[in-house]
C-alpha positions as CSV (number, residue, x, y, z in Angstrom):
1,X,69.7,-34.0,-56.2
2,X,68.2,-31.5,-58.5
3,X,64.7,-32.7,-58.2
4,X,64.9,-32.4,-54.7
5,X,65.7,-28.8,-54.6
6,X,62.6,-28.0,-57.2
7,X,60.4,-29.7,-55.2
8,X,58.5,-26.6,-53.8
9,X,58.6,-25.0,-56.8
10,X,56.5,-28.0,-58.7
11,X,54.1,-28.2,-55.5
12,X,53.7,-24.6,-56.0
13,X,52.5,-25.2,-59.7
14,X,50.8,-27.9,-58.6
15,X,48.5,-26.2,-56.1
16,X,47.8,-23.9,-58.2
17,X,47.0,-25.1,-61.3
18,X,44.9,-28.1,-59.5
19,X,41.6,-25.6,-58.8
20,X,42.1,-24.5,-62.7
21,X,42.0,-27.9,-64.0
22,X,39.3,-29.0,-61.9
23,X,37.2,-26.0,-63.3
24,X,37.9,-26.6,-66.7
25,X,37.3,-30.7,-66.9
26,X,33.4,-29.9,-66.0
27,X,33.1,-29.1,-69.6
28,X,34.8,-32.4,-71.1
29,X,32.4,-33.5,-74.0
30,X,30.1,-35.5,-73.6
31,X,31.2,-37.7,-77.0
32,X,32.9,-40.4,-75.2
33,X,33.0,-43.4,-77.5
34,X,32.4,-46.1,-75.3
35,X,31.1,-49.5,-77.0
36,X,27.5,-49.6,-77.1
37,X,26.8,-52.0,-73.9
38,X,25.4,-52.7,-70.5
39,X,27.3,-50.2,-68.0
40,X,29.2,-48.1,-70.9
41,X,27.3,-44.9,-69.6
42,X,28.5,-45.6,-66.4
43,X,32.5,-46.5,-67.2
44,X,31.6,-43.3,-69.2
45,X,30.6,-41.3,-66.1
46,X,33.5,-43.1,-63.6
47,X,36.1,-42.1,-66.1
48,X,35.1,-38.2,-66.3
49,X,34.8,-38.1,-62.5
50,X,38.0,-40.1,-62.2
51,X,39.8,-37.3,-64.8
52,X,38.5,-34.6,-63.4
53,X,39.7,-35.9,-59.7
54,X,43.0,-36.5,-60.5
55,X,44.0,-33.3,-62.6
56,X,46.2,-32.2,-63.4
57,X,48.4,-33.8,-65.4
58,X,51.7,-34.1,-66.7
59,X,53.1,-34.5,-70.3
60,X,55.8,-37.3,-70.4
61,X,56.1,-37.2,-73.9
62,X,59.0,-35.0,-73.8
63,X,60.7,-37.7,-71.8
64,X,63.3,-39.9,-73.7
65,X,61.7,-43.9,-74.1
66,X,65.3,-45.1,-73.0
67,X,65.2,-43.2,-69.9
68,X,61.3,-44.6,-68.9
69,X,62.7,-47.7,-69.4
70,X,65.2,-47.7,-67.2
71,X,63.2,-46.1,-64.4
72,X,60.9,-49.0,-64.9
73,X,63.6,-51.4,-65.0
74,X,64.7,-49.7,-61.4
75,X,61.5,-49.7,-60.1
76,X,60.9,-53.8,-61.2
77,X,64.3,-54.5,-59.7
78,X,62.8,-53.1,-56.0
79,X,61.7,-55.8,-53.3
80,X,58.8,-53.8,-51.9
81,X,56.9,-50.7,-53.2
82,X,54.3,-48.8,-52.1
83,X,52.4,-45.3,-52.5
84,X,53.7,-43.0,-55.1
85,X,56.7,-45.5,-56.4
86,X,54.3,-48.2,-56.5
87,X,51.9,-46.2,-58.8
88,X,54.8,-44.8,-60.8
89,X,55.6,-48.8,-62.0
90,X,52.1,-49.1,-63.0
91,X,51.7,-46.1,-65.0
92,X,55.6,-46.7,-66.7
93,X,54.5,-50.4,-67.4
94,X,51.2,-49.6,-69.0
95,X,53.6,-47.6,-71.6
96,X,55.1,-50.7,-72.4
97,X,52.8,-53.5,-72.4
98,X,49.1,-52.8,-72.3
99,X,48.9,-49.4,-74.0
100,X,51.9,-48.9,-76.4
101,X,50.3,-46.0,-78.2
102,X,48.4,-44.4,-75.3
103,X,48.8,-40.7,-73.6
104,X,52.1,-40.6,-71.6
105,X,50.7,-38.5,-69.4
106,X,51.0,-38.7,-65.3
107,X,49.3,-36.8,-62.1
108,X,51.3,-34.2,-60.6
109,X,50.3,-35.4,-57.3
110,X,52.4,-38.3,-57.8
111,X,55.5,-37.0,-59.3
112,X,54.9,-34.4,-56.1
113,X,54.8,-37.6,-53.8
114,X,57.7,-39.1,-55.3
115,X,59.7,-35.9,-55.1
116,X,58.5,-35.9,-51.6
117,X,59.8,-39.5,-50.7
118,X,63.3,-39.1,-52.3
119,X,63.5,-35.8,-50.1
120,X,63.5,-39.0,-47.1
121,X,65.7,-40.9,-49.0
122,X,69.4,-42.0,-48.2
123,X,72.1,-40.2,-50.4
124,X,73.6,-44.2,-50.5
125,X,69.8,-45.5,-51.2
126,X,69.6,-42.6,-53.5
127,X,72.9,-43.6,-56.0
128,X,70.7,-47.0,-56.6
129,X,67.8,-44.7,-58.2
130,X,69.3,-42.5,-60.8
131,X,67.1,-43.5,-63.4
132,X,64.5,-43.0,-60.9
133,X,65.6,-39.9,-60.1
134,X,66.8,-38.5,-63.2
135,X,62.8,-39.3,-64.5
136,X,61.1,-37.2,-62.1
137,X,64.2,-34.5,-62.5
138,X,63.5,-34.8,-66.2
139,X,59.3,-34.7,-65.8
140,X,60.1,-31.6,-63.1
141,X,62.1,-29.5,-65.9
142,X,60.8,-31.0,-69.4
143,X,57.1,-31.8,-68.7
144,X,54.7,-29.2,-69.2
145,X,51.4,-28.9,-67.4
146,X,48.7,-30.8,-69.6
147,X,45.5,-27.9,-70.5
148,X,41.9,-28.8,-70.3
149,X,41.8,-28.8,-74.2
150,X,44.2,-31.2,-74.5
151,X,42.9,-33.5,-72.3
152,X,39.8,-33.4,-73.5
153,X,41.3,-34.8,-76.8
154,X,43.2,-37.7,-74.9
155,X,39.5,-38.8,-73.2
156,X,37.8,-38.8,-76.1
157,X,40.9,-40.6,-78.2
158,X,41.5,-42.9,-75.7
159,X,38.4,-43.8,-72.8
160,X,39.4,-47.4,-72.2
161,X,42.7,-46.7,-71.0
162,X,41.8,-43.8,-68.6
163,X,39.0,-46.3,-67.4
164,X,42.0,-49.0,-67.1
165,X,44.4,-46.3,-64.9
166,X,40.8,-45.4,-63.1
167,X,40.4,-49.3,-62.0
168,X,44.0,-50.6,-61.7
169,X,47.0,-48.5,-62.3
170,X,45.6,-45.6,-59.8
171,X,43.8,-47.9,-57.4
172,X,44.4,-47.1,-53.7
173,X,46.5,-43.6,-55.0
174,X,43.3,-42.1,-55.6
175,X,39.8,-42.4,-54.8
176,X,36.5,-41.6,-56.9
177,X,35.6,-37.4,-56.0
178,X,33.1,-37.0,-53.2
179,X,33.9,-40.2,-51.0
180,X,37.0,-38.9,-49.3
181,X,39.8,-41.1,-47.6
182,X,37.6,-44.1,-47.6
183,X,38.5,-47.8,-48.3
184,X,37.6,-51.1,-47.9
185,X,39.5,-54.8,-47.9
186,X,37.1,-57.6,-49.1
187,X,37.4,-61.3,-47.6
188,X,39.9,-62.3,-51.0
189,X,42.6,-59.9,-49.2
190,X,42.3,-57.2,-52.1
191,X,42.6,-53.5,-50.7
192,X,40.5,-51.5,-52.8
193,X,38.9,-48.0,-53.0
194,X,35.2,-47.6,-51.8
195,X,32.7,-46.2,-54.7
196,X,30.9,-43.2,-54.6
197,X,27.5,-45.1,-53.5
198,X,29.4,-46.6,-50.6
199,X,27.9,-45.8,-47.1
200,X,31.6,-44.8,-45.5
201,X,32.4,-41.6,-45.9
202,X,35.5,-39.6,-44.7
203,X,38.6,-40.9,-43.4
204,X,36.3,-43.8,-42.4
205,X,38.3,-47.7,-42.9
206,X,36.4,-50.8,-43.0
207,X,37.3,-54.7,-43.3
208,X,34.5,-56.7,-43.8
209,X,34.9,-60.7,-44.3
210,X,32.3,-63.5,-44.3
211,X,28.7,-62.4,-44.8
212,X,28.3,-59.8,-42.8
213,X,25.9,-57.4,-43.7
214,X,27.4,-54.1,-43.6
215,X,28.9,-51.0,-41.8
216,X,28.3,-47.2,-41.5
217,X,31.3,-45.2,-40.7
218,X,31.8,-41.4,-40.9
219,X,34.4,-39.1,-39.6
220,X,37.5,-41.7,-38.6
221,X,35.8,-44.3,-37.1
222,X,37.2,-47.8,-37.5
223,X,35.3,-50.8,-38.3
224,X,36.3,-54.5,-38.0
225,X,33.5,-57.1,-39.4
226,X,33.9,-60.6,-39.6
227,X,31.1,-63.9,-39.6
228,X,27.4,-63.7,-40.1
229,X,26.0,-59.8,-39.2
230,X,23.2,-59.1,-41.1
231,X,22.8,-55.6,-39.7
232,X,24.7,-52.4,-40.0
233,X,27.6,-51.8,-37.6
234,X,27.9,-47.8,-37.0
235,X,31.0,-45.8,-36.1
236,X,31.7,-41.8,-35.5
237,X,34.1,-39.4,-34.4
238,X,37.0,-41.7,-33.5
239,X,35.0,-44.6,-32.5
240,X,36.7,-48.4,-33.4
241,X,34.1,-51.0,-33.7
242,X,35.2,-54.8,-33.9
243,X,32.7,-57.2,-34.7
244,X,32.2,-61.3,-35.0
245,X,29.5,-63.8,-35.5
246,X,26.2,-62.3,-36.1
247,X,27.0,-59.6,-33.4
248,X,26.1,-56.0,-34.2
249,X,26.9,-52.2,-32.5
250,X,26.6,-49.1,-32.3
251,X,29.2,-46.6,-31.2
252,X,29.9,-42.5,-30.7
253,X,32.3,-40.4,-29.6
254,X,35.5,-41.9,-29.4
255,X,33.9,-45.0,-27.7
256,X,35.5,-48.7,-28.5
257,X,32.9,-51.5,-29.0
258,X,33.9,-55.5,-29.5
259,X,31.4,-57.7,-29.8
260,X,30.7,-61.3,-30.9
261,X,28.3,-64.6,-30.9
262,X,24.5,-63.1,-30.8
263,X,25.3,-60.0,-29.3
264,X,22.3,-57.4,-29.8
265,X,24.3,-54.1,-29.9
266,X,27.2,-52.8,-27.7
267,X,26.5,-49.0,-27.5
268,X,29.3,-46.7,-26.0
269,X,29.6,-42.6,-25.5
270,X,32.6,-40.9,-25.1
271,X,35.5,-42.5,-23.3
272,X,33.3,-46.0,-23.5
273,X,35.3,-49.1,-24.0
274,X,32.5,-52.1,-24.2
275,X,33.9,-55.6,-24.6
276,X,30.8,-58.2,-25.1
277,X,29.6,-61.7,-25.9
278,X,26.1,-62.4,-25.8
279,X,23.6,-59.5,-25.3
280,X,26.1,-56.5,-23.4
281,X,23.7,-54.1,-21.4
282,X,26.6,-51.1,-22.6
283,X,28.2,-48.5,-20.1
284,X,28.9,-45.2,-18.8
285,X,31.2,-42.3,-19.7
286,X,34.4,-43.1,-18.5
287,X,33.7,-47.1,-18.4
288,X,34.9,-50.4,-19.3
289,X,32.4,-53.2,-19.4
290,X,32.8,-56.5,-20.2
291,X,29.7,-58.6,-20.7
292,X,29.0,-62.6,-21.0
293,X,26.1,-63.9,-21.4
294,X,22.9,-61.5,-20.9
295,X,24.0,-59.7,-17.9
296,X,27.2,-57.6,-17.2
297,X,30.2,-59.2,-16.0
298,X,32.0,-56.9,-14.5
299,X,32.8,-52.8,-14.5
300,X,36.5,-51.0,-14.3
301,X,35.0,-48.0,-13.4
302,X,36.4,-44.5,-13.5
303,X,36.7,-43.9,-9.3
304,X,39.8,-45.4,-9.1
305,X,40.1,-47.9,-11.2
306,X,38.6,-50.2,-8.9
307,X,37.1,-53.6,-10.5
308,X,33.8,-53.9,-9.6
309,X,31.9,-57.2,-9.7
310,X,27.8,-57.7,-10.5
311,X,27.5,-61.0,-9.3
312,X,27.1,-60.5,-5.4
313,X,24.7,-60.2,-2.6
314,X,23.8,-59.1,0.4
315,X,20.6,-59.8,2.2
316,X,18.8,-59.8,5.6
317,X,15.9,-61.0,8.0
318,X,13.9,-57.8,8.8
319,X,10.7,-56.7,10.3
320,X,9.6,-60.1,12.0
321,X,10.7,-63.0,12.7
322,X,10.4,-66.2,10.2
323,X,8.9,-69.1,12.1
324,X,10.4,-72.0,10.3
325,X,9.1,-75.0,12.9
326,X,11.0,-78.1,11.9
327,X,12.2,-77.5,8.6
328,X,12.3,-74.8,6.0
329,X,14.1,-72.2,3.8
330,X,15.4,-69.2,5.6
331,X,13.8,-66.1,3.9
332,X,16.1,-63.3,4.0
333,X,13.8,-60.9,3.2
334,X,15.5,-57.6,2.5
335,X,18.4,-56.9,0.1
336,X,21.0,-54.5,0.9
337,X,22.8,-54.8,-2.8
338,X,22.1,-57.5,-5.7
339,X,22.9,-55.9,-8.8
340,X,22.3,-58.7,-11.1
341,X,19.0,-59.3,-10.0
342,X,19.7,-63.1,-8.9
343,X,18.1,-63.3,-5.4
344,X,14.2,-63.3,-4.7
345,X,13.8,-62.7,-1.2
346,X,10.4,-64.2,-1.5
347,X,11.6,-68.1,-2.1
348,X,15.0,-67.4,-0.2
349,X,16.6,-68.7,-3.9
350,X,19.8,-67.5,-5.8
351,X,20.1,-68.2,-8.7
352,X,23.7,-67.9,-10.4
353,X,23.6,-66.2,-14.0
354,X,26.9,-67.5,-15.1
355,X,29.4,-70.1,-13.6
356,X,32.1,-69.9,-11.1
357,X,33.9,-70.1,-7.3
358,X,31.5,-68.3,-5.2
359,X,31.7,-67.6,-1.5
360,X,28.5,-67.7,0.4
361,X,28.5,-67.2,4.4
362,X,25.4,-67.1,6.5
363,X,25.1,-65.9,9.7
364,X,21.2,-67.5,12.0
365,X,19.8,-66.6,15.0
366,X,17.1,-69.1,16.4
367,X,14.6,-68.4,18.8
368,X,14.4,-72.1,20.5
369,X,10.5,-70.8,21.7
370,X,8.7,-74.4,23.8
371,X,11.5,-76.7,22.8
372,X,14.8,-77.3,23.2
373,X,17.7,-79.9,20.9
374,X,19.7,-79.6,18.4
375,X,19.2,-77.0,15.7
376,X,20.5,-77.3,11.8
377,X,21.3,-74.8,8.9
378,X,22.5,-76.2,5.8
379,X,24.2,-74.3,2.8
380,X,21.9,-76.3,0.0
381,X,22.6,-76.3,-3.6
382,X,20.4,-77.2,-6.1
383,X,18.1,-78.1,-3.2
384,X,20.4,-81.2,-2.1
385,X,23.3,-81.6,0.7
386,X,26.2,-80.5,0.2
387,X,27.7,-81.4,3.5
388,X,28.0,-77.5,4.1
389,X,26.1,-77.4,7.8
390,X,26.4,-75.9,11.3
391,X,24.8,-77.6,14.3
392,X,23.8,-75.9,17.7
393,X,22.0,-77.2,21.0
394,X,19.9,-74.6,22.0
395,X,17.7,-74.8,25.3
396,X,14.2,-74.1,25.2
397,X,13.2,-70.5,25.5
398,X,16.8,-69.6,24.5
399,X,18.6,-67.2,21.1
400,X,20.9,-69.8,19.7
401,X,23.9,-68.5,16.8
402,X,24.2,-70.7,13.5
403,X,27.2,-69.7,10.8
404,X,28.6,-71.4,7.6
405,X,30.9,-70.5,4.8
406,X,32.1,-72.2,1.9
407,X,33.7,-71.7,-1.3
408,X,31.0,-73.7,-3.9
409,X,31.4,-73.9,-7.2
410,X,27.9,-73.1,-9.5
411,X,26.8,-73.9,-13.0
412,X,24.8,-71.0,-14.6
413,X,21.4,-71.4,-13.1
414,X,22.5,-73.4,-10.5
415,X,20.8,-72.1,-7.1
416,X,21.9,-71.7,-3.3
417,X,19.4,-71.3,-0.6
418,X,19.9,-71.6,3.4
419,X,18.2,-74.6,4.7
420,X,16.8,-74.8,8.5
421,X,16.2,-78.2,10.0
422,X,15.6,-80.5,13.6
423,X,13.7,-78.2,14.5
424,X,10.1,-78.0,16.9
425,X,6.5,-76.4,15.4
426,X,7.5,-72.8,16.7
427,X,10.8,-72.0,16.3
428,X,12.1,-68.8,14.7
429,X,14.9,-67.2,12.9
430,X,15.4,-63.8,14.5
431,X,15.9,-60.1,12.5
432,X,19.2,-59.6,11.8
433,X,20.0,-63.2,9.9
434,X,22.0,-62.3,6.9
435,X,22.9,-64.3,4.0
436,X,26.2,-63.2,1.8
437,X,27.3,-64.7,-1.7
438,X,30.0,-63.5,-3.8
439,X,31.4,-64.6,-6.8
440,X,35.4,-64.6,-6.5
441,X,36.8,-66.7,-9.6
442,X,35.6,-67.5,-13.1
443,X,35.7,-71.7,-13.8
C-alpha cells in the first residue's frame, strides 16, 4: 500500500517538525475566550499544555467529506479497537456529530501510529480497510503540516473543542506534558490519564479501588490498591506492590511486596519478594518471606532454595541439675535455636504463635537420689493431660531414661511444657535433658 511505503518519510517530517512546533506554541495568546466561570482559567491552561503536547498537527481539510465518512463508517463497522484506530474514530466522529464546524485537524503521532499498525497488517485484513487506508494515504500526500500561526487561530476560534479532544477524544493516546507514561483506573472501571498534580510519575501504573488512600510510584513500579489504606503505598525501580484491606508498603529495587488485613508495611530491597498478612517483619536480598500473623512464617532462602521454618526449638538442661522432688516442670534451661522467640527457659513454657501439627520429643534423665519407684514425664498441653507420658522404675541411687514424642495439634497461644511426676523430695533431672518442638503442617 502506498501509505505504507511513505511511512518513513512522514515520521521523518514528523520528528522533525515536532521540536519546532513545540517551540513555537509557548507563545499562543493568552486571549482564550473561555466563559467567565469557576475553573475557566484552568480548562484555559489544560488546553494550551494539552496543544502544545500534542503538536503537531495535520490539516484534513484537504480531505474529501465522502472519503472521512467512509473511514468512519470502516472504523464503526470493527468489533474491537484500540490505540491509534481507536482515536482515529473519535476524532472522525467528532467531525460529524459534536463539532460539525470545528478544525479538521489531527496529530501526526497518530496518523504515524496508524501507518505503523497497517505496516502489521494482513494484505487480506488490509482489502477490508481501503477507506481506512486510502485516508491516511490521502492525509500522508494531501495534508500539510499545520504552523504555529495557524493554530493559534484555531485555539482561540475554537477552545471548547480542543478542551473536548483534551478530555475524551485523546484520552489514554496522550497524556498532559510533564507526567510521563502515567495512568490510573478508578474503582468505576474507567482507564484514564493521571493529571499533572498526580504523585506517579514516569512509566509508573496504578489501580486503586475502594478507599484506599493513595500510592507513590516512580520509575516502572507497579502498584495494585484495593480496600481501606489510608496511607501511601510506595514503589521504585521495577518494584510491584499489591495491596488489600488497610495494609500499607514500601518497596525498592525490583522488590515484590503483597500485603493485606492490618499489615504495617512490607519493605523489600532488591531481589525481595514479601508475601504478608498481619504485621510482616520484611526480608533479605535474595529472599522470599511469607508472614501471618505478627511473626514470620517461613523463609525460601537463597542457599539452595531450602524452605526454612521459624516455628521450632531446641532446648537443653545445662550447668546443674534441676531438682524437681515429686512433681514439677522440667526447665530446659538453654536454647540451642528458637527463632520466633516462643520458649522461656525460665517457666519451661512454649508458647505456639500461630496454629498447627507440631512434633515435640523429649528426651529425661533422673537421678533417683534416697528413693526408688516409678518415675513420670508427661507431654502437658495447656497445663492438662494429654495422655502423652513415659513411665520408668528407677532404683534408688540410680540414672533412670524418660522419652516421649507426639504429633499435637496447637491453637495460637496454646502452650506445651514437660511435666515430671511420682516422684521423692530429692530427685533430679540430669544435664543433658533436651526438649525438641517443631511445627510440620499448617491446620
Amino acid at each position: 500500500m502506498r501509505a505504507v511505503k511513505t511511512l518513513s518519510v512522514f515520521v521523518s517530517i514528523f520528528l522533525l517538525t515536532t521540536m519546532t512546533f513545540a517551540r513555537g506554541l509557548s507563545e499562543i495568546r493568552q486571549d482564550v475566550s473561555f466563559d467567565e466561570s469557576a475553573g475557566a482559567e484552568e480548562d484555559y491552561n489544560y488546553v494550551v499544555n494539552f496543544v502544545r503536547s500534542t503538536a503537531p498537527y495535520v490539516d484534513l481539510s484537504q480531505i474529501d467529506l465522502a472519503l472521512i465518512t467512509a473511514a468512519y463508517d470502516e472504523l464503526n463497522d470493527k468489533e474491537y479497537l484500540s490505540g491509534a484506530f481507536k482515536t482515529l474514530h473519535r476524532v472522525l466522529r467528532s467531525y460529524q456529530t459534536k463539532f460539525i464546524n470545528s478544525p479538521k485537524v489531527l496529530p501526526a503521532k497518530v496518523v504515524a501510529e496508524c501507518v505503523n499498525i497497517l505496516e502489521q497488517t494482513s494484505e487480506a485484513e488490509l482489502k477490508e480497510m481501503s477507506s481506512i487506508v486510502s485516508l491516511i494515504n490521502g492525509i500522508i500526500l494531501n495534508g500539510p503540516f499545520v504552523n504555529n500561526e495557524e493554530l493559534n487561530e484555531m485555539v482561540d476560534r475554537c477552545p471548547s473543542y480542543f478542551l473536548y479532544l483534551a478530555k475524551n477524544v485523546y484520552r489514554g493516546f496522550f497524556q498532559p506534558a510533564g507526567v510521563g507514561s502515567t495512568f490510573t483506573v478508578d474503582d468505576s472501571g474507567v482507564f484514564t490519564v493521571l493529571l499533572a498534580t498526580s504523585a506517579g510519575v514516569g512509566n509508573a501504573i496504578s489501580f486503586t479501588a475502594g478507599k484506599a488512600g493513595g500510592d507513590s510510584q516512580t520509575g516502572g513500579a507497579a502498584s495494585l490498591i484495593g480496600g481501606e489504606g489510608s496511607a501511601t503505598n510506595n514503589g521504585a525501580g521495577g518494584t510491584v506492590i499489591v495491596t488489600a484491606g488497610a495494609a500499607t508498603g514500601t518497596a525498592t529495587g525490583g522488590s515484590v511486596a503483597i500485603t493485606s488485613g492490618a499489615s504495617a508495611g512490607a519493605s523489600g530491597t532488591a531481589g525481595n519478594v514479601t508475601i504478608a498478612t498481619g504485621a510482616p517483619t520484611g526480608g533479605t536480598e535474595g529472599s522470599m518471606s511469607l508472614d501471618i500473623g505478627a511473626s514470620t512464617q517461613g523463609t525460601i532462602d537463597s542457599a539452595g532454595g531450602r524452605f526454612v521454618n521459624d516455628y521450632r526449638l531446641a532446648a537443653r538442661r545445662t550447668s546443674s541439675a534441676q531438682t524437681v522432688g515429686t512433681a514439677a516442670t522440667i526447665l530446659f534451661n538453654t536454647e540451642d535455636f528458637d527463632p520466633a522467640g516462643d520458649y522461656v527457659p525460665g517457666t519451661g513454657i512454649y508458647t505456639a504463635t500461630v496454629a498447627g501439627i507440631y512434633l515435640v520429643t523429649t528426651c529425661v534423665t533422673i537421678d533417683a537420689v534416697t528413693t526408688g519407684g516409678d518415675k513420670v514425664i508427661e507431654i502437658s498441653k495447656n497445663d492438662g493431660s494429654t495422655g502423652f507420658i513415659s513411665t520408668q522404675t528407677i532404683d534408688t541411687g540410680e540414672q533412670g531414661y524418660l522419652g516421649h514424642s507426639a504429633l499435637i495439634s496447637l491453637a495460637a497461644t496454646d502452650t506445651i511444657r514437660v511435666k515430671y511426676s511420682g516422684g521423692a523430695a530429692d530427685d533430679t533431672v540430669v544435664v543433658g535433658s533436651s526438649l525438641c518442638i517443631n511445627l510440620v503442617a499448617l491446620p
